[in-house]
C-alpha positions in Angstrom: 12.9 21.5 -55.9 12.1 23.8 -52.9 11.0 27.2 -52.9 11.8 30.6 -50.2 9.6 33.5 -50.0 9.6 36.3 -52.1 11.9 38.7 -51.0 14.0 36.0 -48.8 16.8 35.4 -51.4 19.0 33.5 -49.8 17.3 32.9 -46.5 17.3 29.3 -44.9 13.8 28.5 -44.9 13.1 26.0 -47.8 9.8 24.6 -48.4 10.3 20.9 -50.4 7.9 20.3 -53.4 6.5 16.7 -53.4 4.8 16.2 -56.4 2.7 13.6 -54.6 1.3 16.3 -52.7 0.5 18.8 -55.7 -2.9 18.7 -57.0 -3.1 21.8 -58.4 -1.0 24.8 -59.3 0.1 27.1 -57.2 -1.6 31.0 -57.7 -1.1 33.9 -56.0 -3.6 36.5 -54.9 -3.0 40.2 -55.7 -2.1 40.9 -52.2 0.8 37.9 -52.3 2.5 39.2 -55.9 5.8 41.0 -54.9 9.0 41.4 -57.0 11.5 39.0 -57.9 15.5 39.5 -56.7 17.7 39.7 -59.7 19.0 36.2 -60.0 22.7 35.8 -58.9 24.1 33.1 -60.9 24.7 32.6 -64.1 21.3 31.4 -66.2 23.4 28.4 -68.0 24.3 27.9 -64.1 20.6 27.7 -62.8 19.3 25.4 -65.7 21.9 23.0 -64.4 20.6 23.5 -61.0 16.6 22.9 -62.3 17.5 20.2 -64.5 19.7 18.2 -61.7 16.7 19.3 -59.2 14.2 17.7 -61.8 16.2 14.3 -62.2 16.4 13.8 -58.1 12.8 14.5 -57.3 11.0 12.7 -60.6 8.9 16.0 -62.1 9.2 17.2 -65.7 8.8 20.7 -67.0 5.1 20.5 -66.5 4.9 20.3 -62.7 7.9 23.0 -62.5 5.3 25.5 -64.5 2.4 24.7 -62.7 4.0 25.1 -59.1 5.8 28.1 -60.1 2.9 29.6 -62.2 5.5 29.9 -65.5 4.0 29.4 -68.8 5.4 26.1 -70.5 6.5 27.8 -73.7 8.6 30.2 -72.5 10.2 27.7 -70.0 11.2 26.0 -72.6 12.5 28.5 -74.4 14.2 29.6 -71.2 15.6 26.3 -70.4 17.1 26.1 -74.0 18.6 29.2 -73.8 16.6 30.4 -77.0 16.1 34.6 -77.1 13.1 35.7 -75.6 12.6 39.2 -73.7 15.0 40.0 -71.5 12.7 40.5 -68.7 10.9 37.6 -69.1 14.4 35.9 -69.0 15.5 38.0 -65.8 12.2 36.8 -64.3 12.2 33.0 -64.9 15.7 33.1 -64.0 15.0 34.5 -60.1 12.5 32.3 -60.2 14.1 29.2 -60.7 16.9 30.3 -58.3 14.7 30.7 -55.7 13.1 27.2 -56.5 16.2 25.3 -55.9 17.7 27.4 -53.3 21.2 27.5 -52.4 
């Protein structure tokens, strides 16, 4: 699972996640909280992305949550496909994009 920048949609810089390497979960300061792009694909689309992403690197839903600071509920919900606020949808969505880049 890798991650760019906020802001860099699409951009080549990709940052690997190791979960070796993780101790804690990522969390942003005020100051590093900017807006999500609109995702670009299709949310049935990304899940496959996150779920193949998942399988290759050996981290569950858990470690996906922690690193991208996504409450565990809701991305379940999200990964299901169950109704939940569209926003919140929108949002996990660009944020999983960005996760497993292009």
């Amino acid at each position: 699972v890798s991650s760019a920048p906020a802001g860099e949609a699409g951009a080549s810089h990709a940052v690997e996640i190791d979960a070796e390497q993780v101790s804690e979960p990522a969390r942003l300061s005020e100051d590093q909280v900017t807006e999500l792009p609109e995702p670009t694909r299709s949310q049935t689309e990304i899940i496959r992305l996150v779920l193949e992403a998942m399988e290759e690197r050996g981290v569950n839903q858990t470690f996906i949550c922690g690193r991208l600071a996504l409450s565990p509920v809701y991305f379940s919900m999200w990964l299901k496909e169950k109704q939940m606020p569209a926003r919140k949808k929108s949002l996990y969505a660009s944020a999983c994009e960005m996760c497993v880049g292009d």
